[in-house]
C-alpha positions as CSV (number, residue, x, y, z in Angstrom):
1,X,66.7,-6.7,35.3
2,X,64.5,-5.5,38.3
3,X,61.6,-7.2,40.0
4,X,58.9,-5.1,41.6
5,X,58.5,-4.8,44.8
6,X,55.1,-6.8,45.3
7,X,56.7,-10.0,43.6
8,X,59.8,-9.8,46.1
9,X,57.5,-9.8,48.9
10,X,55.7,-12.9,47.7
11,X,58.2,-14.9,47.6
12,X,59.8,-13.7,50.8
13,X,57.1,-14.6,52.7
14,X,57.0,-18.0,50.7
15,X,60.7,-18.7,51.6
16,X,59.8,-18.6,55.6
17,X,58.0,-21.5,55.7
18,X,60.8,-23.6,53.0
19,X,62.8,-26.1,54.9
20,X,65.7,-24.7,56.5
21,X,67.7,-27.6,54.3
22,X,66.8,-26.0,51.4
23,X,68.7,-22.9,51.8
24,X,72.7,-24.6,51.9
25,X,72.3,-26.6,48.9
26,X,73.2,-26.0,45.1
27,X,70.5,-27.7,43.2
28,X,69.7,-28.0,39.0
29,X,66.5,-27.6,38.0
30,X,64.6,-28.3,34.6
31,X,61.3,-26.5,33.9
32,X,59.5,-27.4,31.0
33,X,55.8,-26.6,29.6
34,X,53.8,-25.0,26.8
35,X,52.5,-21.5,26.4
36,X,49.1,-20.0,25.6
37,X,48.7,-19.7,21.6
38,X,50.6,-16.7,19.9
39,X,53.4,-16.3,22.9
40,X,56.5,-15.6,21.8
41,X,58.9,-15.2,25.3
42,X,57.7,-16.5,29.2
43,X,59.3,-14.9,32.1
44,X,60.6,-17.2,35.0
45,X,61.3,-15.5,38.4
46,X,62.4,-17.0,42.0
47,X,64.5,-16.4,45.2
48,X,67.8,-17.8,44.6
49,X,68.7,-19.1,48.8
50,X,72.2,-19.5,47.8
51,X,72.9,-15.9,46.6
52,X,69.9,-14.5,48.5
53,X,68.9,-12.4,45.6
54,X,65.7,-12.9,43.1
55,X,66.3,-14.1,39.7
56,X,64.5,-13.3,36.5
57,X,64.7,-14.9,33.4
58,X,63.6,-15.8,30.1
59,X,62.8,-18.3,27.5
60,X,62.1,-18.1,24.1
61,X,58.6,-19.9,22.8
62,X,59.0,-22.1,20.2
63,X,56.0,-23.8,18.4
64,X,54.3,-23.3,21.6
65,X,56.8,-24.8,24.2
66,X,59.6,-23.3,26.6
67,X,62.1,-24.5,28.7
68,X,64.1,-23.1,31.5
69,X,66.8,-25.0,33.4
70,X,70.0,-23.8,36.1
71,X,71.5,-23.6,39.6
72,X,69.2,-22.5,42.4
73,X,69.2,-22.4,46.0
74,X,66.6,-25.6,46.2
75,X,63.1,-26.1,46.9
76,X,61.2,-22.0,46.1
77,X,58.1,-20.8,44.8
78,X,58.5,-19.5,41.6
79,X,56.0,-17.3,39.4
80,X,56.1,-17.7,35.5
81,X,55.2,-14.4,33.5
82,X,53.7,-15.1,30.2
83,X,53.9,-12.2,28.0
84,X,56.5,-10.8,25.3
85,X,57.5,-7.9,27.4
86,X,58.2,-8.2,31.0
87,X,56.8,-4.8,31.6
88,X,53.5,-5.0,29.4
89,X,50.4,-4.5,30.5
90,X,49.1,-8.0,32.2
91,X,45.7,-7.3,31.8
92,X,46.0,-7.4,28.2
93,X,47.6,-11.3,28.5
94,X,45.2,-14.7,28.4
95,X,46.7,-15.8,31.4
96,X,48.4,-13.1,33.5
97,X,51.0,-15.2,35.5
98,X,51.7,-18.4,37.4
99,X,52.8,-18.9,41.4
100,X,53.8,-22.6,41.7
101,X,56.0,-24.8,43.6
102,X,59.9,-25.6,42.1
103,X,62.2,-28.2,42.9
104,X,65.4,-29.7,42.0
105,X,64.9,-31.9,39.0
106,X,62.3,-31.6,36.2
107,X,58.8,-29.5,36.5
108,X,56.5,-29.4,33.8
109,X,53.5,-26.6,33.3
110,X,50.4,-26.8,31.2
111,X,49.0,-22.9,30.0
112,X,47.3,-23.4,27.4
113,X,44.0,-24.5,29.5
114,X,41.5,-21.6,29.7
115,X,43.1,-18.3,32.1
116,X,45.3,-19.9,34.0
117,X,48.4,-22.4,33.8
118,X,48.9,-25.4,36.0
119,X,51.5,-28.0,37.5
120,X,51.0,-31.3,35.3
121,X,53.9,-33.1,36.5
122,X,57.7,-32.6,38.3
123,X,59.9,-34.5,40.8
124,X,59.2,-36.0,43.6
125,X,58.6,-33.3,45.6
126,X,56.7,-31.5,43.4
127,X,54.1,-34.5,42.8
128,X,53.5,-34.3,46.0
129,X,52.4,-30.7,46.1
130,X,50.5,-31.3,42.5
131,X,48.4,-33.9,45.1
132,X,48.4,-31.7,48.1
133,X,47.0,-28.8,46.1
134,X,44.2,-31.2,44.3
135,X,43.4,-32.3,47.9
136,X,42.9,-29.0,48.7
137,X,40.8,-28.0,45.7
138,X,38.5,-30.5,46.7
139,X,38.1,-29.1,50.5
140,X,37.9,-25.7,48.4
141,X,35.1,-26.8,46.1
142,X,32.9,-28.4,49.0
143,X,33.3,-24.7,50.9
144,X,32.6,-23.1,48.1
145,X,29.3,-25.9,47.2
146,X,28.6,-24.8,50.7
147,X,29.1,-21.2,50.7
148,X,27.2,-21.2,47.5
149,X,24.1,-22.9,49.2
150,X,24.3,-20.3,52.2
151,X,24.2,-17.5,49.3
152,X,21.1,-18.9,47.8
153,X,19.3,-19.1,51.2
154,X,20.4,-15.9,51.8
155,X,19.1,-14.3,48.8
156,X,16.0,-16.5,49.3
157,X,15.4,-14.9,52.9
158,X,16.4,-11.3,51.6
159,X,14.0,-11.9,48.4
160,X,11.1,-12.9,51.0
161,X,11.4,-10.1,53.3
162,X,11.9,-7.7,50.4
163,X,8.4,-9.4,49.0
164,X,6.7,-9.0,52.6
165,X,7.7,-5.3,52.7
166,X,6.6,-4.3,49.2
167,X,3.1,-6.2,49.6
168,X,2.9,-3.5,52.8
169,X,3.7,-0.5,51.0
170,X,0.7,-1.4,48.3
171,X,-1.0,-1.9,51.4
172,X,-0.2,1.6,52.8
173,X,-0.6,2.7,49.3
174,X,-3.9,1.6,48.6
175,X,-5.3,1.9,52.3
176,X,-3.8,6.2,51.7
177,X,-5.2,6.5,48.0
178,X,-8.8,5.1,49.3
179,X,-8.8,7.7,52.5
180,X,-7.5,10.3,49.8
181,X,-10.7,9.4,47.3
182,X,-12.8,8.9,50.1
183,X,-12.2,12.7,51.3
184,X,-12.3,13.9,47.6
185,X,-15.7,11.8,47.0
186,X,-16.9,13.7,49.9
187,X,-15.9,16.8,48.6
188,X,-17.8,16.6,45.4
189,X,-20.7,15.6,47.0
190,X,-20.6,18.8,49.3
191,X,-19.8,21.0,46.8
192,X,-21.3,21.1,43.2
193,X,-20.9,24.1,42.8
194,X,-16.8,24.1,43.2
195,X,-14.5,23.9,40.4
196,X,-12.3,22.0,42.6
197,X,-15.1,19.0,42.8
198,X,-14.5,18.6,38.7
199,X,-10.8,19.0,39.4
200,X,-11.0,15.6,42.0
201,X,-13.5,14.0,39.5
202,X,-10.9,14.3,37.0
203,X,-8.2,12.4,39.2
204,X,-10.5,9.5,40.5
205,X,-11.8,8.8,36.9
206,X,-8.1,7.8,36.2
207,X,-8.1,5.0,39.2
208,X,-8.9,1.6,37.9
209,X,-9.8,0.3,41.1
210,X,-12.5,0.8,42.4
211,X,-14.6,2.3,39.6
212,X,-16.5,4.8,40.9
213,X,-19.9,6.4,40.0
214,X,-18.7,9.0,37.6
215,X,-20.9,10.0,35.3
216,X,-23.4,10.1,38.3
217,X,-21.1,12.6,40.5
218,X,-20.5,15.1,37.4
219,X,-24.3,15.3,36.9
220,X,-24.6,16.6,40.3
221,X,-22.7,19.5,39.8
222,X,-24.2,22.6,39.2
223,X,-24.8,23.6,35.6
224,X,-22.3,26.3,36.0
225,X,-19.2,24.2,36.7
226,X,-21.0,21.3,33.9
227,X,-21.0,24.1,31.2
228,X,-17.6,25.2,31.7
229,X,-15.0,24.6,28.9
230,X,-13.3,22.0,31.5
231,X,-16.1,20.5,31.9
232,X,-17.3,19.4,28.1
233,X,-13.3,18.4,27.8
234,X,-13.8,16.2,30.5
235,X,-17.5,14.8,28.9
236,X,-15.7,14.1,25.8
237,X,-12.9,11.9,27.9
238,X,-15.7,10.1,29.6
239,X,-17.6,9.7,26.4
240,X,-14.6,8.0,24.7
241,X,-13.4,5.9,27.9
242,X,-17.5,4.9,27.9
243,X,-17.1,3.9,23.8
244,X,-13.9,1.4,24.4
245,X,-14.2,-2.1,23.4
246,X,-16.3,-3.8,26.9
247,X,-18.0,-0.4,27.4
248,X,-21.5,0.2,27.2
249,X,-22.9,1.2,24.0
250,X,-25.2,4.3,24.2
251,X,-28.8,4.1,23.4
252,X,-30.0,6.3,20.9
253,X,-33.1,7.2,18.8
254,X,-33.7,8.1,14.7
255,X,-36.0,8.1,12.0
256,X,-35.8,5.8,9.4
257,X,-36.8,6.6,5.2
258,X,-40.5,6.4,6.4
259,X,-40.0,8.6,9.6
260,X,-40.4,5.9,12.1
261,X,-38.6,6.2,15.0
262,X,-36.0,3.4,15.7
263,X,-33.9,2.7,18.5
264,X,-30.8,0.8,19.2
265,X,-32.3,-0.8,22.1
266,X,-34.9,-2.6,19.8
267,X,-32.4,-4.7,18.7
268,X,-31.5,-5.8,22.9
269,X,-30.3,-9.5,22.7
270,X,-29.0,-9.7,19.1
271,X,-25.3,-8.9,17.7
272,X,-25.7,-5.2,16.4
273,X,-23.2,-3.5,14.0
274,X,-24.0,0.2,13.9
275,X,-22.4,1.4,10.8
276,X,-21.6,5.1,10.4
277,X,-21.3,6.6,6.9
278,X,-22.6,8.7,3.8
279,X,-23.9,8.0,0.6
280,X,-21.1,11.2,0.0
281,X,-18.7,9.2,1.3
282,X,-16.2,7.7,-1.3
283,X,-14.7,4.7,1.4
284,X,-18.2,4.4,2.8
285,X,-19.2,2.9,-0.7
286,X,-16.3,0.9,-1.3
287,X,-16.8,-0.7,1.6
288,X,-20.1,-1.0,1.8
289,X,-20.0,-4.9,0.0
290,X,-18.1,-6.1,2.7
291,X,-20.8,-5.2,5.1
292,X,-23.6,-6.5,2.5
293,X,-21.8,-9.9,2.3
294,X,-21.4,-10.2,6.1
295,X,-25.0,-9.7,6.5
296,X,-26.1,-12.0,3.8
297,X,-23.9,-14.5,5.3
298,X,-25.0,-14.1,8.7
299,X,-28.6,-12.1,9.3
300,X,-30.1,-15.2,10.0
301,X,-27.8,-16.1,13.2
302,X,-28.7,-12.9,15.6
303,X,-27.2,-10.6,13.5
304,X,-28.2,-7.2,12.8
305,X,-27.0,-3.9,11.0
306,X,-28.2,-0.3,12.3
307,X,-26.7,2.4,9.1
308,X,-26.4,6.2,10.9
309,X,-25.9,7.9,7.6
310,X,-24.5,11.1,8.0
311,X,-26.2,12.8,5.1
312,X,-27.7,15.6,4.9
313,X,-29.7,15.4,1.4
314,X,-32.4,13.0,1.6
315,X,-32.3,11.9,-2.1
316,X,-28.6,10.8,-1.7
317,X,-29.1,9.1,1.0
318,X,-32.1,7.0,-0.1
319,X,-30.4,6.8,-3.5
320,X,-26.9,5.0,-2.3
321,X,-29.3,2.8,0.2
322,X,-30.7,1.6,-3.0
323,X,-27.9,1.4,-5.2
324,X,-25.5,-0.8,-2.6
325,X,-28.3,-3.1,-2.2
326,X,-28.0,-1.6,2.0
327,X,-31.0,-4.2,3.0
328,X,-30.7,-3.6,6.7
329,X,-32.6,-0.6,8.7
330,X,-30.9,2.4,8.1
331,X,-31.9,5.8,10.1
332,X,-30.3,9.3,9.9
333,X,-31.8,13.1,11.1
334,X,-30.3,14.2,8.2
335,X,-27.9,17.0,9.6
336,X,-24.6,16.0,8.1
337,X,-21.5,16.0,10.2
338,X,-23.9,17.0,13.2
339,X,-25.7,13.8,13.1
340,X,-26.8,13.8,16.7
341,X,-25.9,10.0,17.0
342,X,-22.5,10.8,15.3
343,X,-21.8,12.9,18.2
344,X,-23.3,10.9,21.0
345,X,-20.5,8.2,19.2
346,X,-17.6,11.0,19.1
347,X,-17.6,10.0,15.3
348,X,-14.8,12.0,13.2
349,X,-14.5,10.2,10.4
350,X,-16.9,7.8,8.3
351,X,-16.6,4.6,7.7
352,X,-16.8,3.9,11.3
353,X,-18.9,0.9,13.0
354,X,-19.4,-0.4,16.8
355,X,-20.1,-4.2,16.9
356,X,-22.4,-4.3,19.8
357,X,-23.2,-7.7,22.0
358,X,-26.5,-9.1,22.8
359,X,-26.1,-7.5,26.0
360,X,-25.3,-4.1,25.0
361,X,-21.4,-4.2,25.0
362,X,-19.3,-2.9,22.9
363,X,-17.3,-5.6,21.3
364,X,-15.2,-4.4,19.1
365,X,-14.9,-0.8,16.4
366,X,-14.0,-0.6,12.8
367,X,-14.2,-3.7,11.5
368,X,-13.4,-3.3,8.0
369,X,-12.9,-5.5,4.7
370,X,-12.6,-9.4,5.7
371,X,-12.1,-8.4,9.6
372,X,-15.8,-8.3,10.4
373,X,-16.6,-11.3,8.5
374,X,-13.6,-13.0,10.7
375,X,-15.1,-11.1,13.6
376,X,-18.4,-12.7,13.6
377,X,-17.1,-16.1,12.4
378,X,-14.8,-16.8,15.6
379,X,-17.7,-15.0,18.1
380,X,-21.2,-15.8,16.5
């Protein structure tokens, strides 16, 4: 059979540094060891000194062992191939092959251990390389301990600087987006009249910090650019941004039953559900006991209820106010789906409802069924 070219070499280059002894004696040799699970054939291979030719041979597995044994040259490194075709794809194999040190006498190999095979015992001679390569694992595992170490402090210093220069580009990055607002802010202010100053006012709502004055900059553009189509579009975003839970609830003013004007800021300093719906409304009136039992349960502990009904018949409203037992002061203006609060609220569909803090915060929307009773229980 043939060996490749690369294995040649190997052992070549091994031979040159073999005792020159070694090369004028006829020698026996016994090699022994077990094979990784499911191998049925291992191939030996060496440099034979006394015929100056490399050998290949092979040995048949059998219940997980092989043995080799025969003349050689003396004292060569040797390779052990474990795979049932010579010429198979290693990359396929558990372990792919074995370089290791063979005398004369008996040497034993363990490759059944993991991905690669090992010298477990041997002559003389070969104990003594078994030892001289353990030595030299050691040396190689405190270099490597070492090496490892230099890595991490490595990485460590790469990490840091990497840190340092990203904490400067937000830097530059922030220090260039506030010259760029700064310039745009300046813009608007010089121009109300430009459709480019609702175009910036657009871009520097988006930025979360700083907040600017925004609702305050759009009303100081002209009432041509505030009437436009882009405009109202951009009104509604604010108005819906402005209605989020921890935005500001919107003061607002409507009769009640009798005509008497009430507003949500009469209620400053209590807890506030403003409850949206109609007396139309089929969810409305289902739901409306959940809201009667929350108030029952806790109108005497700062709690309040402010009904917008979006009716526009009179009768039905006052009707469904008495018939759901809806204790609490109710107001509408009686114009349907154009309730004027409804709007102001960007109200689409009823029920709807805005629990608003003592303060005037909006703490939370469309609490429905048990929620609001859990609401009010953890924050009450």
């Amino acid at each position: 059979m043939m060996m490749n070219m690369k294995n040649i070499l190997k052992m070549l280059c091994a031979a040159m540094v073999l005792p020159a002894v070694a090369f004028s004696q006829e020698s026996s040799y016994v090699l022994e060891g077990k094979a990784p699970e499911g191998l049925k054939k291992v191939y030996l291979t060496y440099y034979d000194f006394n015929t100056n030719e490399p050998v290949i041979d092979s040995a048949v597995v059998n219940k997980g062992k092989f043995a080799f044994a025969g003349e050689f040259g003396g004292a060569s490194y040797a390779g052990l191939y474990f795979r049932n075709d010579y010429k198979a794809d290693k990359s396929k194999d558990p372990v792919k092959e074995f370089w290791f040190f063979m005398n004369e006498g008996k040497t034993v190999v363990d490759a059944t251990q993991g991905r690669t095979a090992k010298l477990v015992d041997g002559s003389p001679l070969v104990k003594e390389y078994i030892a001289s390569e353990a030595a030299m694992q050691k040396v190689r595992e405190q270099f490597n301990a070492k090496e490892y170490q230099a890595n991490v402090l490595l990485i460590d210093s790469l990490q840091l600087q990497v840190k340092k220069l990203q904490a400067k580009q937000r830097d530059l990055e922030a220090q260039w987006e506030a010259k760029m607002a700064e310039n745009r802010l300046d813009f608007v202010k010089k121009n109300p009249d430009n459709t480019l100053s609702l175009v910036y006012l657009e871009g520097l709502e988006q930025a979360e910090e700083p907040k600017y004055d925004i609702d305050g900059l759009f009303n100081s553009l002209s009432e041509r650019i505030k009437t436009s189509s882009r405009a109202k579009r951009f009104q509604a975003t604010l108005r819906a941004r402005a209605l989020g839970v921890g935005g500001t609830a919107f003061d607002f003013q409507q009769n009640d039953p009798n005509g008497k004007p009430v507003k949500l800021s009469d209620f400053k300093g209590k807890y506030v559900l403003i409850d949206f719906w109609a007396s139309w409304c089929v969810p409305c009136r289902k739901e409306n006991p959940h809201v009667v039992a929350a108030y029952e349960k806790y109108k005497g502990k700062n709690f309040e209820i402010l009904g917008v009904s979006l009716d526009a018949d009179k009768a039905s409203w006052l009707k469904a106010i008495k018939d759901d037992g809806l204790t609490w002061t109710n107001v509408s203006d009686l114009k349907g789906w154009k309730n004027e609060v409804g709007e102001l609220y960007a109200v689409k569909a009823v029920p709807s409802n805005f629990l608003i803090s003592p303060e005037g915060k909006i703490l939370a929307k469309d609490l429905r069924g048990d929620a609001l009773i859990q609401f009010l229980e953890k924050n009450l």
